[in-house]
C-alpha positions as CSV (number, residue, x, y, z in Angstrom):
1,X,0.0,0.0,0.0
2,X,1.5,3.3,-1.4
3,X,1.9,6.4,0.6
4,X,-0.4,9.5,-0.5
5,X,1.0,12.6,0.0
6,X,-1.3,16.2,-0.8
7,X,0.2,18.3,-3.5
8,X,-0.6,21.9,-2.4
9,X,0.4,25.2,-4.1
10,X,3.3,22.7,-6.0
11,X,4.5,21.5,-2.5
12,X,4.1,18.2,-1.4
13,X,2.6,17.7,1.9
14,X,2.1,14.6,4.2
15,X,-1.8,14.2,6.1
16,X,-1.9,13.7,9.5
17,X,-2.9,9.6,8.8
18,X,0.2,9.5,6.7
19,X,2.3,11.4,9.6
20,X,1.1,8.7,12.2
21,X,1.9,5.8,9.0
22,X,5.5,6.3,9.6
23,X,5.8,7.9,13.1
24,X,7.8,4.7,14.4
25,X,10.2,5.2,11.5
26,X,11.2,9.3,12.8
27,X,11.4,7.9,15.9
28,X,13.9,5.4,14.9
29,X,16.2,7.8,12.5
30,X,14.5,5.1,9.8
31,X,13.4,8.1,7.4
32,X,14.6,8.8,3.9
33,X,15.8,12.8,4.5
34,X,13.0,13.7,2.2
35,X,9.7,12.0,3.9
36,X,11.8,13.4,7.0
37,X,11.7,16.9,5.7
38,X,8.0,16.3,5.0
39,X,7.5,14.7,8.5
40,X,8.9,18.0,9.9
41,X,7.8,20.2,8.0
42,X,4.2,18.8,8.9
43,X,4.8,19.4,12.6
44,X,5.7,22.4,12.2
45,X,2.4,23.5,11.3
46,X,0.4,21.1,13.3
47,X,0.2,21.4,16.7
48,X,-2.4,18.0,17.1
49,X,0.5,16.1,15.7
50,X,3.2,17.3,17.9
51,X,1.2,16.2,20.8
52,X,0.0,13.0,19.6
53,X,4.2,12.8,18.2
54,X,5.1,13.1,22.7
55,X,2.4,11.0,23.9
56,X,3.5,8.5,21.4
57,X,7.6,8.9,23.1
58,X,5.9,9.2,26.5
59,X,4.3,5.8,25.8
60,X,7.1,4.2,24.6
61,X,9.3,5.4,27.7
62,X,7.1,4.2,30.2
63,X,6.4,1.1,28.1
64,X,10.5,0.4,28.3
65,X,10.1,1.9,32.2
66,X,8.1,-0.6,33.4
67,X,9.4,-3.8,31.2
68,X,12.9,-3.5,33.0
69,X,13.3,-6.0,35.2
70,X,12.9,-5.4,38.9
71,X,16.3,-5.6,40.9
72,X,15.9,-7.6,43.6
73,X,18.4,-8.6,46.6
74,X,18.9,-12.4,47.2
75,X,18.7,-11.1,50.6
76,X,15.2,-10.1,50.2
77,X,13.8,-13.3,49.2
78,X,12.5,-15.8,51.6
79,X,14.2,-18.6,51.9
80,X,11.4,-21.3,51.7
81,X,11.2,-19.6,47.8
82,X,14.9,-20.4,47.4
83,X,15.1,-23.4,48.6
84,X,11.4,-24.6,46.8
85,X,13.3,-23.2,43.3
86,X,15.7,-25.5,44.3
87,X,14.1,-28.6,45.2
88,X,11.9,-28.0,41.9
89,X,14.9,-27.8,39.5
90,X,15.5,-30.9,37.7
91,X,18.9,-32.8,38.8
């Protein structure tokens, strides 16, 4: 499925659908430095987009946030867990 871009005054412009189409791209410096340019040239313009672009960063930091593993102290665990991970492992 082909990107549409709007043709406007002999400019070519990106929608807001085909902003959010390749958002995860921007984000990850994926961007051809033309559909870049249009990317930004979009935001700069649309103020909908720029919040929906940092709720979309804000998503994906808390996303990686809360995925990273807990730290936890082998001090801190009970030993009746220990020693039942223990007894469960296979010999």
């Amino acid at each position: 499925m082909g990107r549409r871009f709007v043709v406007r005054d002999g400019e070519t412009w990106v929608t807001c659908e085909e902003l959010i189409d390749f958002l995860h791209e921007y984000l990850d410096g994926e961007l051809a430095e033309d559909r870049r340019r249009l990317f930004e040239r979009h935001l700069e313009r649309c103020p909908s987009c720029v919040a929906y672009l940092e709720s979309y960063r804000l998503t994906i930091a808390l996303a990686r946030e809360s995925a990273a593993p807990a730290e936890i102290e082998p001090s801190e665990l009970p030993e009746e867990l220990v020693q039942a991970i223990l007894a469960a492992r296979p010999a």
